[in-house]
C-alpha positions as CSV (number, residue, x, y, z in Angstrom):
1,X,-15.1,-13.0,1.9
2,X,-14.2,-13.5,5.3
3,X,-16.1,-12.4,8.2
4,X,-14.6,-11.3,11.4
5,X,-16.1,-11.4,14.8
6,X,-15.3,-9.3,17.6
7,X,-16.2,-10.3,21.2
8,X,-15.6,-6.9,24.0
9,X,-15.1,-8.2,27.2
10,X,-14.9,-6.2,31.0
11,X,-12.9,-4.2,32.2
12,X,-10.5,-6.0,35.4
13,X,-8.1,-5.0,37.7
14,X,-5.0,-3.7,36.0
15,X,-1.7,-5.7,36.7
16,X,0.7,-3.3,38.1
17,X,1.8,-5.3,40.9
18,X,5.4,-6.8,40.9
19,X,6.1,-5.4,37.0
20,X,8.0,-1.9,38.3
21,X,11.5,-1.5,36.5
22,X,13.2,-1.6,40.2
23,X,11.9,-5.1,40.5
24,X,12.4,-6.3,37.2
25,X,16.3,-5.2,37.6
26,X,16.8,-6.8,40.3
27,X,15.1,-10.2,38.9
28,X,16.0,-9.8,34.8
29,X,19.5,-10.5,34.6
30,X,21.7,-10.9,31.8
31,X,21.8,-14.9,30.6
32,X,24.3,-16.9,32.2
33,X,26.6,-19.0,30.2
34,X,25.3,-22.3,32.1
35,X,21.7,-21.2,31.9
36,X,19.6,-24.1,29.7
37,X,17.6,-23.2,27.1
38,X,14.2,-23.9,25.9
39,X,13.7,-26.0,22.6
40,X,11.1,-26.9,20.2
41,X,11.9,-30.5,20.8
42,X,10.8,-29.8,24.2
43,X,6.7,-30.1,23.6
44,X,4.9,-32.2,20.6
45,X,1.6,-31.3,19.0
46,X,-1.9,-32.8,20.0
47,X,-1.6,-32.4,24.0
48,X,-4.8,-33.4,25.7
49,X,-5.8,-30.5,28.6
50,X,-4.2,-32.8,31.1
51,X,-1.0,-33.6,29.5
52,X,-0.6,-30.2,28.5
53,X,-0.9,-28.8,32.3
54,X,1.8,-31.6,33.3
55,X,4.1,-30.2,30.6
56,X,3.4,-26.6,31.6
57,X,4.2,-27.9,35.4
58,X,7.3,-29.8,33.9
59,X,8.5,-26.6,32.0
60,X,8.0,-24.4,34.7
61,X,9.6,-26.0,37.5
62,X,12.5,-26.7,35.2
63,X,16.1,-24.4,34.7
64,X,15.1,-23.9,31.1
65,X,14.4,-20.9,29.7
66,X,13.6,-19.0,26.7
67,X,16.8,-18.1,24.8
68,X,18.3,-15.0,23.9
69,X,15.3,-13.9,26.5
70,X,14.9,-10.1,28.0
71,X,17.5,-8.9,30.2
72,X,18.7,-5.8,32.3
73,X,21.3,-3.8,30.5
74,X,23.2,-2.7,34.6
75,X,25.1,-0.1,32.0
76,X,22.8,1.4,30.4
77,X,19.6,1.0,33.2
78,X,17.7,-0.4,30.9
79,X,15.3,-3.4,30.2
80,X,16.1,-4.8,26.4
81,X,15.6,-7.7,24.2
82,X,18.0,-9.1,22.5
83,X,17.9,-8.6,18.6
84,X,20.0,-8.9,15.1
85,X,23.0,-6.4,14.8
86,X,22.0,-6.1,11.5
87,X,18.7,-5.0,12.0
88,X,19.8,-2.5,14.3
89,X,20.6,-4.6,17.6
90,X,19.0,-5.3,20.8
91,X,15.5,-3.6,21.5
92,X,14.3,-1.4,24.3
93,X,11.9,-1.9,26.2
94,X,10.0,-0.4,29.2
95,X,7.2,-0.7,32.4
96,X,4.8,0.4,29.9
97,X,5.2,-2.4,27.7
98,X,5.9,-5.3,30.4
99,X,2.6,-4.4,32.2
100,X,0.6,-4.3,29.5
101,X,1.6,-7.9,28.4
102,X,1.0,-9.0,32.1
103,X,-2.6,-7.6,31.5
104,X,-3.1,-10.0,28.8
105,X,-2.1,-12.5,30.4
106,X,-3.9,-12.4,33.4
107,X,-6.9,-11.0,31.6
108,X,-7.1,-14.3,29.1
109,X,-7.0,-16.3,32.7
110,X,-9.7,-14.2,34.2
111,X,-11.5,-15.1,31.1
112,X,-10.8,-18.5,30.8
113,X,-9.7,-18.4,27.1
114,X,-5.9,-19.9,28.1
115,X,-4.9,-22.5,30.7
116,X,-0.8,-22.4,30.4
117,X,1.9,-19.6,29.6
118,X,4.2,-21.0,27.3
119,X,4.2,-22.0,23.4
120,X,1.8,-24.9,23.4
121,X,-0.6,-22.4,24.7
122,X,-0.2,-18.7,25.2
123,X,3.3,-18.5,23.8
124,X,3.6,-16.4,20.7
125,X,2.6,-13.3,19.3
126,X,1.9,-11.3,16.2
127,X,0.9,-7.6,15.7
128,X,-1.8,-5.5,14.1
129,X,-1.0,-2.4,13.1
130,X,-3.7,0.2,11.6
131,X,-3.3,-0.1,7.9
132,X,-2.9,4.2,7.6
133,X,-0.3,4.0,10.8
134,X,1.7,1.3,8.8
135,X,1.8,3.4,6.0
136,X,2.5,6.6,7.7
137,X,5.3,5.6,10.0
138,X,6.1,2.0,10.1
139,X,7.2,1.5,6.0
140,X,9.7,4.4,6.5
141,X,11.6,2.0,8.8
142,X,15.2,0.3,6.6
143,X,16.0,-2.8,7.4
144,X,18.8,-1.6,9.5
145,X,16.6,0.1,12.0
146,X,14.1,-2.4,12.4
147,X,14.8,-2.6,16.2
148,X,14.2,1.1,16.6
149,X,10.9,0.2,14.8
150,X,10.3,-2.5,17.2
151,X,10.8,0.2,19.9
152,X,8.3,2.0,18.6
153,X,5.6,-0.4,18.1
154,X,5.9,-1.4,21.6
155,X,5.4,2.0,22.6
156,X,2.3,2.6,20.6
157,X,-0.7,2.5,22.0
158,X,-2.7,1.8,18.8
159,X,-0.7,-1.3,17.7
160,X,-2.4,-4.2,19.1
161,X,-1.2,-8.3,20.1
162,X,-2.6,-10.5,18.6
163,X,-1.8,-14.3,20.4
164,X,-3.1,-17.3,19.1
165,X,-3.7,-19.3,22.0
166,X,-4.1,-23.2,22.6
167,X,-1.0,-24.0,19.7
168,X,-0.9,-27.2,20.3
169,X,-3.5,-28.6,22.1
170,X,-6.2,-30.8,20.6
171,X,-9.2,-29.3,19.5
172,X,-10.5,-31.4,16.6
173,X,-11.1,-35.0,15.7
174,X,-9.8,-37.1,13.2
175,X,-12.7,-35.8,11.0
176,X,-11.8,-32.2,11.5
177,X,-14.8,-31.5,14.0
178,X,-13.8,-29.8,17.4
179,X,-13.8,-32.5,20.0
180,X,-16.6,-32.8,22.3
181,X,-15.6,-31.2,25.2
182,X,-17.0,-27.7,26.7
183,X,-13.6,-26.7,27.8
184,X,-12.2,-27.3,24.3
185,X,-15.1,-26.2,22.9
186,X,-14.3,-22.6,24.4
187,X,-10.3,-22.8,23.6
188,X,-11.4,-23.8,20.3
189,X,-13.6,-20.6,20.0
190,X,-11.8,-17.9,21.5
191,X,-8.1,-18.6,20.4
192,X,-7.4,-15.5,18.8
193,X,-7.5,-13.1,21.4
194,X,-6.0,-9.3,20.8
195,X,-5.0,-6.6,23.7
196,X,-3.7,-2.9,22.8
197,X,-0.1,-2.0,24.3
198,X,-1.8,-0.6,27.0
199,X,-1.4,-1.8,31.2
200,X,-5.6,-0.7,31.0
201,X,-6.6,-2.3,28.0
202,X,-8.9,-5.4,27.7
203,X,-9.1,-8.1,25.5
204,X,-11.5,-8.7,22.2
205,X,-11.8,-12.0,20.8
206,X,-11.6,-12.9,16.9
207,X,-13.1,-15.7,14.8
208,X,-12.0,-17.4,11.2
209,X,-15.3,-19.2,10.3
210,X,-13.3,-20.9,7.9
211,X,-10.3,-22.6,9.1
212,X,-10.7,-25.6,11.0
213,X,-8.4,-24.3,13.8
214,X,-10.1,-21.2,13.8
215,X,-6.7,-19.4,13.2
216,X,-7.1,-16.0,12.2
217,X,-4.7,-14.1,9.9
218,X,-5.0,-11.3,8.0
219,X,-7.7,-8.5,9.5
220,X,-9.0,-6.2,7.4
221,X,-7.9,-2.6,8.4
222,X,-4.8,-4.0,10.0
223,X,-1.6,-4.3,8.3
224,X,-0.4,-8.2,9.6
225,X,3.0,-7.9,11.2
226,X,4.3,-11.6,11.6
227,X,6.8,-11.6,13.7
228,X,6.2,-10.7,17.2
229,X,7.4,-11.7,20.5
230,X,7.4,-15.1,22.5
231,X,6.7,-15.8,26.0
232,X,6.9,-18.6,28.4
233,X,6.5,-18.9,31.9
234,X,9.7,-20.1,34.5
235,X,9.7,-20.0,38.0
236,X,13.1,-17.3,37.4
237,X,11.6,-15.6,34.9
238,X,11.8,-11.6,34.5
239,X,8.7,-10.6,34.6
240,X,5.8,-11.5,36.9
241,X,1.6,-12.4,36.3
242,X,-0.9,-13.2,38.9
243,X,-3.0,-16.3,38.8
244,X,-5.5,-17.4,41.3
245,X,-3.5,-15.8,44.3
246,X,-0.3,-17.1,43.4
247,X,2.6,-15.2,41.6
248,X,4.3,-16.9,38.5
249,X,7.1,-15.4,36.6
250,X,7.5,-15.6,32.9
251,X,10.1,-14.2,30.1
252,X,10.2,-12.8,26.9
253,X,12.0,-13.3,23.4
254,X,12.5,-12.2,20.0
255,X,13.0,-15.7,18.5
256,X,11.2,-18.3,18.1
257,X,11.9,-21.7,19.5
258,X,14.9,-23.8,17.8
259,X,14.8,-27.7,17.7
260,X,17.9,-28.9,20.0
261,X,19.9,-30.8,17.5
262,X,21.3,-33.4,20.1
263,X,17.7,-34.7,21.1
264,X,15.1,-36.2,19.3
265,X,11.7,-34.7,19.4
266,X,8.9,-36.0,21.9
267,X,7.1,-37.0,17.7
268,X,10.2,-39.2,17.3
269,X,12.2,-37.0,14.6
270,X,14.6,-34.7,15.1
C-alpha cells in the first residue's frame, strides 16, 4: 500500500504582476510561419545542476519555442491554446488560469524545489481531479468536447497541477541511491509538487517512498488525468514569472515535445 506525504507550505505574495489579458495581447501573438520550434532532441537525460542551468540559459536566449504554443485569438479577444479539431478544437483560456500557473512557478522558486522553467525541469504537467468531481462532471464529457472539458478544468478551482519537477536531472547513482548532494538531495525529495487553479493558492509537496525517482502517480481520492499542459520559458514568451527581481517570460502548450527528425539527439539517436 502506498503511502503519501503531504508537505503545506506559506503563503507568498501572489503573482499578478505583468499576467493582465491587456498585456498578454499585446505580447501572445499568433505563431509565425518562421518561428522555430522546440524539440525533444533539444535536451538529453542525466544533466548535472550546472549543465542543466547552461541549457536552460541556451534555451532561453534562443528563437525557439514551444510549438503549437498559446496565442491571442485578435478576432475573437481571446487567449487560447491550440488543440485537436476532433476533440473539439482550440481551448480557452483566461487571467485566471495564466496567474495561477505563474504562482506555481514562482512559488516552487521561492521554495527552492525547481531551478529551471522548461522540460528538463519544471516543464510538464498532469491533473488531479477529486475522484466524486470526475465522476459528477468530467466522464460526461465525449470525446468530441474534450476541449470544452479542458475549459472547464482550467476554470476549476478544485482541480489541482500536479508537476513533476527535476525530469531530467540526475538524482541517483549508478546503484540507484540519490547522489550525495544537499541540493539534489532536496530536488530529489520534493519533485512532485501540486498547486490548485487558483492566483492565491500554495503549493504541497508529495512523496512515492517506493520509486527510486520518487515519481508519484496515482493519489488516492484523485482521479489521475494524464495529460496536461507543458511549459517552457523564452525570453518572447506570452506569459510572464518573477524571479529574484528579474522578469522572465515563458509559454504554454498542449503537446508534448516531438523529436526533430532532421537532427540527431544530444544521446546520439534520433
Amino acid at each position: 500500500m502506498k503511502k503519501w506525504a503531504i508537505v503545506p507550505l506559506l503563503v507568498s505574495q501572489v503573482a499578478w504582476a505583468g499576467n493582465s489579458m491587456l498585456e498578454i495581447s499585446q505580447r501572445c501573438q499568433p505563431l509565425s510561419a518562421h518561428e522555430k520550434a522546440l524539440y525533444s532532441n533539444d535536451f538529453r537525460w542525466g544533466f548535472d545542476l550546472p549543465g542543466m542551468m547552461q541549457k536552460f540559459t541556451e534555451i532561453y536566449d534562443s528563437e525557439k519555442r514551444l510549438p503549437r504554443r498559446a496565442y491571442w485569438d485578435a478576432q475573437k479577444n481571446v487567449l487560447k491554446l491550440p488543440y485537436d479539431e476532433f476533440r473539439g478544437g482550440d481551448i480557452e483560456i483566461n487571467e485566471n488560469f495564466v496567474q495561477s500557473i505563474a504562482r506555481h512557478i514562482e512559488r516552487a522558486f521561492e521554495a527552492k524545489y525547481i531551478d529551471a522553467v522548461f522540460f528538463p525541469d519544471m516543464g510538464h504537467s498532469h491533473l488531479l481531479i477529486p475522484q466524486q468531481l470526475m465522476t459528477d462532471k468530467y466522464d460526461k464529457y465525449p470525446v468530441q468536447q474534450m476541449s470544452l472539458m479542458y475549459q472547464d478544468m482550467f476554470k476549476d478551482s478544485q482541480v489541482e497541477v500536479l508537476y513533476h519537477t527535476a525530469e531530467q536531472l540526475k538524482a541517483l547513482d549508478d546503484n540507484g541511491q540519490v547522489l550525495n548532494d544537499e541540493h539534489i538531495k532536496w530536488r530529489h525529495h520534493t519533485r512532485n509538487i501540486v498547486g490548485l487553479i487558483n492566483p492565491t493558492t500554495d503549493l504541497k509537496v508529495l512523496q512515492n517512498p517506493q520509486s527510486k525517482a520518487n515519481t508519484v502517480g496515482e493519489v488516492p481520492g484523485y482521479y489521475w488525468w494524464g495529460a496536461g499542459f507543458n511549459l517552457s520559458a523564452q525570453k518572447e514568451g506570452c506569459f510572464e514569472y518573477r524571479h529574484n527581481g528579474r522578469v522572465y517570460y515563458f509559454d504554454l502548450s498542449m503537446y508534448d515535445l516531438e523529436p526533430d527528425p532532421n537532427t540527431r539527439s544530444q544521446d546520439g539517436g534520433y
